[in-house]
C-alpha positions as CSV (number, residue, x, y, z in Angstrom):
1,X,-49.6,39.9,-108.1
2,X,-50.4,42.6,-105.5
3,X,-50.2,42.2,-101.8
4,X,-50.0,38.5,-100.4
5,X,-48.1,36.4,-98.1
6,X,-45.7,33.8,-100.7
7,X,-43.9,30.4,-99.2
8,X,-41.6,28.3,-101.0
9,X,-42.8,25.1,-101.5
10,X,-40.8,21.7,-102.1
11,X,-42.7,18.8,-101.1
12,X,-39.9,18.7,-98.0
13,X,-41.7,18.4,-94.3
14,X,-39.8,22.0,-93.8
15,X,-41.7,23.3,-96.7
16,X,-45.2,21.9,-95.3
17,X,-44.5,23.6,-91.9
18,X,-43.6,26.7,-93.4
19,X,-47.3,27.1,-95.7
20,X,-49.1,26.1,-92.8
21,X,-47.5,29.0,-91.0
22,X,-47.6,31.3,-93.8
23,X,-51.6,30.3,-93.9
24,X,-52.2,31.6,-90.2
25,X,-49.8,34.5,-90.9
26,X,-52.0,35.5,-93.9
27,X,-55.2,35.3,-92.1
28,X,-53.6,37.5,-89.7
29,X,-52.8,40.0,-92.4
30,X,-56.1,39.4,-94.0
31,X,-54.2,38.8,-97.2
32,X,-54.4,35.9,-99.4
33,X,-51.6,33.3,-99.4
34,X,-49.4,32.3,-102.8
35,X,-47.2,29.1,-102.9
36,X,-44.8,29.2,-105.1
37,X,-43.1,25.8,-106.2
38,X,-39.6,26.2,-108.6
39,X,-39.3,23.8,-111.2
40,X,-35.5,23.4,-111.8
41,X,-34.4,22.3,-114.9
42,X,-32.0,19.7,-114.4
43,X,-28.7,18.5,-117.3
44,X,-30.6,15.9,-120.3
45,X,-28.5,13.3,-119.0
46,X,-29.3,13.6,-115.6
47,X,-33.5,14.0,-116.5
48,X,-33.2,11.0,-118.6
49,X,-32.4,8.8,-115.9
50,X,-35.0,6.7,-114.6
51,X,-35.2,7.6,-111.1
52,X,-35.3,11.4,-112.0
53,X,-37.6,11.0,-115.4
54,X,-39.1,14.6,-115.9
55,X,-42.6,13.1,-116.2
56,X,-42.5,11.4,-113.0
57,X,-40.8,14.8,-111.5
58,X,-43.8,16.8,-112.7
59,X,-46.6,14.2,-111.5
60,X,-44.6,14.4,-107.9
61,X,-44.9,18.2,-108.1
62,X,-48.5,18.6,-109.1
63,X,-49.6,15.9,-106.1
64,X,-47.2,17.7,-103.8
65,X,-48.8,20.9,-104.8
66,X,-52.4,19.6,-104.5
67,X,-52.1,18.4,-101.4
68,X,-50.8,21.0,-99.6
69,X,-53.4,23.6,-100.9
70,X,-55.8,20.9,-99.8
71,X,-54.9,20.7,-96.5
72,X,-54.7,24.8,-96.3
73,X,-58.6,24.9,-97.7
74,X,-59.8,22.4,-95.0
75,X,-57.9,24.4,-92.2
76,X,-57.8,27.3,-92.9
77,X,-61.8,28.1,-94.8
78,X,-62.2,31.5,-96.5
79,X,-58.3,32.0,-97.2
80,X,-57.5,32.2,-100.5
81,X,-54.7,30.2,-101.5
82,X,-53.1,30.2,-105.1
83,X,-49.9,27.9,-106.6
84,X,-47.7,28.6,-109.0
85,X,-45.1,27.0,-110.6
86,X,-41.9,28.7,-112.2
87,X,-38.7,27.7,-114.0
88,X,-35.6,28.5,-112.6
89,X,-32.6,28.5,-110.1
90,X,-34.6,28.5,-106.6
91,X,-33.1,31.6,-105.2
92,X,-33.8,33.5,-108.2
93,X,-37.5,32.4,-108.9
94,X,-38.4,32.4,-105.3
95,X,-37.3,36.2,-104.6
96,X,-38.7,36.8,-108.3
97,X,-42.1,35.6,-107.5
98,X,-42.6,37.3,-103.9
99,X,-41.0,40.9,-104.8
100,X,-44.2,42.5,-104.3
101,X,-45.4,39.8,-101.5
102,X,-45.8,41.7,-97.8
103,X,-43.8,38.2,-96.6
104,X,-41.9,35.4,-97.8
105,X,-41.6,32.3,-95.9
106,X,-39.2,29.6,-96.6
107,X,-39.0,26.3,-94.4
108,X,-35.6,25.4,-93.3
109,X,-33.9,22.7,-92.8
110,X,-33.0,21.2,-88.7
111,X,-30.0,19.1,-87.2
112,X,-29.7,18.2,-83.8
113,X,-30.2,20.1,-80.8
114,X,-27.0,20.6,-80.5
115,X,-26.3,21.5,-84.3
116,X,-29.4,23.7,-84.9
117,X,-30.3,25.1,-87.9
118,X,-29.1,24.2,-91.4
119,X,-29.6,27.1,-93.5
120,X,-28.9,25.9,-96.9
121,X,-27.4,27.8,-99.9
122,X,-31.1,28.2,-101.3
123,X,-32.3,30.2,-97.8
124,X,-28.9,32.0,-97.7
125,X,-29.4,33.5,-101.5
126,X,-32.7,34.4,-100.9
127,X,-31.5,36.5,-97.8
128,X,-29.3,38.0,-99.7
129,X,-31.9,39.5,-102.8
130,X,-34.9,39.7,-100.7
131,X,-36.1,43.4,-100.1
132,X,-39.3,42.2,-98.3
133,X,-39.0,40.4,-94.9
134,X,-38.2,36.7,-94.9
135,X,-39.6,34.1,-92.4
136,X,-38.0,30.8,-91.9
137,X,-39.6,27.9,-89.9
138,X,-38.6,24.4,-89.1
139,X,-40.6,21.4,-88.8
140,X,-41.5,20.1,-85.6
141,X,-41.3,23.7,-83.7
142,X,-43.7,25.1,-81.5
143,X,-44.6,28.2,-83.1
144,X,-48.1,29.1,-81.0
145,X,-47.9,31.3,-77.9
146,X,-44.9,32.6,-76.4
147,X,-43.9,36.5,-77.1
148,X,-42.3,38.5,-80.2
149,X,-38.6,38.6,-79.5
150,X,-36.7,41.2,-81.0
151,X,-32.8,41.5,-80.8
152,X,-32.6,45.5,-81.2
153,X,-29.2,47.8,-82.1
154,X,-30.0,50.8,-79.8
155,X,-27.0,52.7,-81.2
156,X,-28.8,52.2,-85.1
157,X,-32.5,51.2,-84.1
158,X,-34.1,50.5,-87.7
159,X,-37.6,51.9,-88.3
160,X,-38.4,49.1,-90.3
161,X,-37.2,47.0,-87.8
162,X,-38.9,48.1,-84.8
163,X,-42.4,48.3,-86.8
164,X,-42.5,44.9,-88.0
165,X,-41.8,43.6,-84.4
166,X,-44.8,46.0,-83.3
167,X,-47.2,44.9,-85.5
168,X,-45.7,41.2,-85.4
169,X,-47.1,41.6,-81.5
170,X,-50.3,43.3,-82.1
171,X,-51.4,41.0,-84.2
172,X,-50.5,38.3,-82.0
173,X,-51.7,39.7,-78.9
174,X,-48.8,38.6,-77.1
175,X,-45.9,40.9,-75.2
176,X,-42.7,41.8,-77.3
177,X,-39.6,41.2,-75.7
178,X,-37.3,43.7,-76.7
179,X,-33.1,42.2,-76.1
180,X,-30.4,44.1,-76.0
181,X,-26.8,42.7,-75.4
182,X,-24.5,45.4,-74.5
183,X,-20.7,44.9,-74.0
184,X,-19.1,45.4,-70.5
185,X,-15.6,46.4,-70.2
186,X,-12.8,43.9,-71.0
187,X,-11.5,43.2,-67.9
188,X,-10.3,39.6,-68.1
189,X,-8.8,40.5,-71.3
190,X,-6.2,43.1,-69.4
191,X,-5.9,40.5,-66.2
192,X,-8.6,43.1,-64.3
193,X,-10.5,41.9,-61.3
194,X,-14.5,43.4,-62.4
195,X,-15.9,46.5,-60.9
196,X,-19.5,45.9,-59.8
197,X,-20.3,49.7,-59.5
198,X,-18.9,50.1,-62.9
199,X,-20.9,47.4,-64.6
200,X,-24.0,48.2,-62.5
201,X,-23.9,51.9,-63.4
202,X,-23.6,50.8,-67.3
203,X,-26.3,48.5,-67.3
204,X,-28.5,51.4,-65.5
205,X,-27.4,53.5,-68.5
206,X,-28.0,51.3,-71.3
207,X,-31.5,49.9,-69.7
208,X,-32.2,53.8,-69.9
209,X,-31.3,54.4,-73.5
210,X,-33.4,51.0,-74.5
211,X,-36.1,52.9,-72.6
212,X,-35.9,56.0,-74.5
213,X,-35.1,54.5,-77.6
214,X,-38.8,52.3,-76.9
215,X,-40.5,55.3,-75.9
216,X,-42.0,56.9,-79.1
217,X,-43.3,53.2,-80.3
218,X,-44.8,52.3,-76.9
219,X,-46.9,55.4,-77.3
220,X,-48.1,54.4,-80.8
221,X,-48.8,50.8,-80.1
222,X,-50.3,51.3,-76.6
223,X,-51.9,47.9,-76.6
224,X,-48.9,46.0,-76.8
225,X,-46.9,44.7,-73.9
226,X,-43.2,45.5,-74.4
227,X,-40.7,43.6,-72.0
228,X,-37.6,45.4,-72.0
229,X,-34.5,43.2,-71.4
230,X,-30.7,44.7,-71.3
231,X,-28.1,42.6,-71.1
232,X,-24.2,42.1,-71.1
233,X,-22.6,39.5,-72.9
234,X,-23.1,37.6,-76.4
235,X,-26.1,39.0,-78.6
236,X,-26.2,36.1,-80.1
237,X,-26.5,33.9,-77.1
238,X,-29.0,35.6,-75.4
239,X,-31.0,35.8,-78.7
240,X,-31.5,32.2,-78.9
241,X,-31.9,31.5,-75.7
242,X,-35.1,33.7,-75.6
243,X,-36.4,32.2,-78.6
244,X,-36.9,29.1,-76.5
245,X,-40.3,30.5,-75.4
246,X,-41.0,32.2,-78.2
247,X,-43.6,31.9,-81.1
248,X,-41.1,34.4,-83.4
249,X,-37.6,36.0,-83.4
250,X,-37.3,39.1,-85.4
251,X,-33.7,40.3,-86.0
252,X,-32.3,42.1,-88.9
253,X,-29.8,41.8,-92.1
254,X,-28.1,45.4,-93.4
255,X,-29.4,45.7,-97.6
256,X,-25.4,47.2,-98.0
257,X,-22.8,45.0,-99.7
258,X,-19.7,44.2,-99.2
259,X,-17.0,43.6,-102.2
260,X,-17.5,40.3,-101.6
261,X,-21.4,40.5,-102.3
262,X,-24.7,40.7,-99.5
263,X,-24.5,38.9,-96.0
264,X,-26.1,38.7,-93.3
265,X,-24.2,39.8,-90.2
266,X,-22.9,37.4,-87.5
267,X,-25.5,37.7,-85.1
268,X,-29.0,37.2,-87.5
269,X,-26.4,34.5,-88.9
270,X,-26.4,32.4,-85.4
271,X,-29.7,33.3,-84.3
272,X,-30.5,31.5,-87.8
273,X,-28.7,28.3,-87.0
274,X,-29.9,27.6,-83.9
275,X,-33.3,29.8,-82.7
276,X,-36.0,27.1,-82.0
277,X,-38.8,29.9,-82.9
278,X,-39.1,30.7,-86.8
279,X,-37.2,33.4,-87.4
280,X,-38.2,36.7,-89.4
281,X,-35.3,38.4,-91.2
282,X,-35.8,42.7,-92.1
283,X,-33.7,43.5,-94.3
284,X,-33.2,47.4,-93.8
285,X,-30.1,50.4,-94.7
């Protein structure tokens, strides 16, 4: 299908809020915008039943579908928008349909503010075969203004990390906000009292190898504000409490599996569940 921007679309509110972000994310891009809607054959005895007829199923789907590309022509003129439907189990067809897509974007599910995101089986599968990056958005979420956050490894900083956060800013034109959580020494956990000096002179050395590690993609994106924030404590944590005032969180998800088959690492897991800011996912070695 060549390069586009593709969103998963189920008639849910998530799935609205996610092709009306993936519209202003392809005009960004200047590319044009595919929704993709899975039809998923369901048992005989199951379709026969009145409630879940497969002619009523269908006439739901095309309306749904109509709508929404609608909607996307009257806000967003000169995009060009296209819909598909496949057959298939979700996961599959969805990471079928967008592997040559620059983007896919999948709405997800909330709880409360408390229980934060539910990222249901169909999200977590697609995270798991994606090669592309993978955007999730809520309904409800403020997604304008606010800077890129990126949660950033400095011992394994990811090319394909680091320039997808750049260019996630540019296009913005809005700072990036580069976190790093570092880990001070375990003092409680040996019945220590803290050393200041200690845990000043580590966060002066880690702030300077977030610095250096920075360096080489502040010179090539020299428009973009970076914010440089180095932390102790809980990546996780301080993750989702920047994306508070963010407009998107960019963390990434290792492509090596495990015995047990692809995940997605503790932290991108959390920041997942409970960032209020849609959350890209770069998948990278």
């Amino acid at each position: 299908m060549g390069r586009r921007v593709v969103v998963g679309l189920d008639g849910s509110a998530e799935s609205r809020a996610a092709a009306e972000w993936a519209a202003r994310e392809a005009e960004r891009r200047f590319l044009p915008l595919g929704l993709v809607h899975v039809w998923e054959p369901v048992p005989a005895p199951v379709a026969l039943a009145r409630f879940l007829g497969a002619e009523e199923r269908q006439e739901w789907s095309e309306r749904v579908r109509r709508e929404v590309v609608e909607v996307l022509r009257l806000r967003h003129a000169g995009l060009e928008v296209s819909v598909e439907q496949v057959s298939g189990r979700p996961a599959e067809a969805l990471a079928e349909a967008a592997k040559d897509a620059e983007l896919l974007v999948l709405g997800s599910r909330g709880l409360s503010g408390v229980g934060g995101f539910l990222v249901g089986s169909v999200g977590r599968a697609v995270l798991a075969r994606a090669e592309q990056p993978v955007v999730l958005v809520r309904a409800g979420e403020r997604t304008a203004g606010g800077p890129v956050v990126l949660g950033l490894d400095t011992e394994h900083p990811d090319d394909t990390l680091l320039t997808f956060a750049f260019e996630a800013a540019a296009r913005r034109v809005t700072p990036l906000r580069v976190v790093h959580v570092w880990n001070p020494p375990p003092y409680a956990a040996y019945g220590l009292p803290a050393d200041p000096e200690l845990d000043a002179a580590l966060a002066k050395q880690d702030a300077a190898t977030l610095t250096e590690v920075l360096h080489r993609w502040k010179e090539r994106h020299p428009a973009v504000e970076v914010i440089e924030e180095s932390r102790p404590g809980s990546p996780a944590v301080h993750l989702v409490d920047a994306a508070r005032e963010a407009s998107l969180v960019v963390v990434g998800r290792r492509t090596r599996r495990s015995p047990l088959g692809a995940h997605i690492g503790p932290v991108t897991h959390a920041v997942l569940h409970h960032a209020t800011a849609p959350v890209a996912v770069v998948a990278h070695d």
